[in-house]
SEGU-482137 format. One record per residue (C-alpha): residue number from 1; residue in one letter; x, y, z. Coordinates in steps of 0.05 Angstrom, whole numbers, plus 5000, padded with zeros to 4 digits. Example, Ala and Ser with C-alpha at 12.3 -4.5 7.8 and 13.67 -1.06 7.14 Angstrom:
1 / a / 5246 / 4910 / 5156
2 / s / 5273 / 4979 / 5143
//
This chain:
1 / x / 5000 / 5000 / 5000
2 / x / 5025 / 5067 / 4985
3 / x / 5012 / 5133 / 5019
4 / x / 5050 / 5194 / 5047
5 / x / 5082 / 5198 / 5112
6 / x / 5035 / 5243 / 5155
7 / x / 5094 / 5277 / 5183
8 / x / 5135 / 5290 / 5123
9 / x / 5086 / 5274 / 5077
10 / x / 5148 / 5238 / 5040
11 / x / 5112 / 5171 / 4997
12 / x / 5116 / 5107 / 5037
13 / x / 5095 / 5035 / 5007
14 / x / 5083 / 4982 / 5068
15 / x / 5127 / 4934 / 5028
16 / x / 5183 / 4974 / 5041
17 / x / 5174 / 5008 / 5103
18 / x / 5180 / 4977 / 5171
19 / x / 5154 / 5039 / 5207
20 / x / 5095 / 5048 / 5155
21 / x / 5053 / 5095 / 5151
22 / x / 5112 / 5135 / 5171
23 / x / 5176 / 5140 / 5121
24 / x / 5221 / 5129 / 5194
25 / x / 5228 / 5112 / 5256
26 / x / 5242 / 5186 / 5274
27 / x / 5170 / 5210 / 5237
28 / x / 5139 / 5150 / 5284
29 / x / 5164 / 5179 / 5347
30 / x / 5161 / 5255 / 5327
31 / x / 5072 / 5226 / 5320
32 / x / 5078 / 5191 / 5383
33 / x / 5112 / 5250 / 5422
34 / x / 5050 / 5297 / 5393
35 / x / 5000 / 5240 / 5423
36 / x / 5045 / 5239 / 5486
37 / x / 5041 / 5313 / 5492
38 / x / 4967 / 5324 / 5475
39 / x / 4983 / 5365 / 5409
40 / x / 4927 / 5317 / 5379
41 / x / 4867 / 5310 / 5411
42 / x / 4801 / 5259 / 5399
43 / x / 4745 / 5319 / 5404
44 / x / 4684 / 5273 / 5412
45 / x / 4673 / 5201 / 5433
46 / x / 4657 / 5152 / 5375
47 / x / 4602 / 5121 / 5425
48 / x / 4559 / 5142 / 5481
49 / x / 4582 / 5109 / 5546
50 / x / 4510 / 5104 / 5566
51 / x / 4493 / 5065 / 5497
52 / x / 4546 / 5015 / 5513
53 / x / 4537 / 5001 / 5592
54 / x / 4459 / 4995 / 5577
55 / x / 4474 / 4948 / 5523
56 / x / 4516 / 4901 / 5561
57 / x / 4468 / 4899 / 5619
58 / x / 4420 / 4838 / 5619
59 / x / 4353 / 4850 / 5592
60 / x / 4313 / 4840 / 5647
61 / x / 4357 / 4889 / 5683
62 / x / 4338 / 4943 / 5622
63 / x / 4256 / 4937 / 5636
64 / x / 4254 / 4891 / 5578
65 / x / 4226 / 4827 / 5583
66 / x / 4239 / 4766 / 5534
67 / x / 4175 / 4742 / 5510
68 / x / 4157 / 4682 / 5546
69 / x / 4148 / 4611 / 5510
70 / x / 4089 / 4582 / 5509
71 / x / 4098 / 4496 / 5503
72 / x / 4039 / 4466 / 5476
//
């Protein structure tokens, strides 16, 4: 796969580069050091929290019932 460094922006193939998408090691850690630094931020969640921890709660636990099977 090619692309460009999003550092640099020099091109970068994965074939060729170990540290891909970056064109080096030194782009890789100049990106982590932003992270590490909180230059780059994540300005919303993905997910509501509240969506998630009511969807791994049982279903009784939720006010929803599973319909109950009749055996005839």
């Amino acid at each position: 796969m090619k692309h460009c460094c999003p550092i640099c922006k020099k091109p970068t193939d994965s074939a060729k580069h170990v540290d891909f998408p970056f064109c080096s090691e030194r782009c890789r850690l100049l990106d982590l050091g932003a992270w590490a630094s909180e230059k780059y931020v994540v300005s919303e969640p993905i997910f509501d929290e509240e969506e998630l921890l009511e969807a791994d709660r049982p279903a009784q636990q939720r006010g929803r019932h599973e319909p109950d099977e009749t055996i005839q």
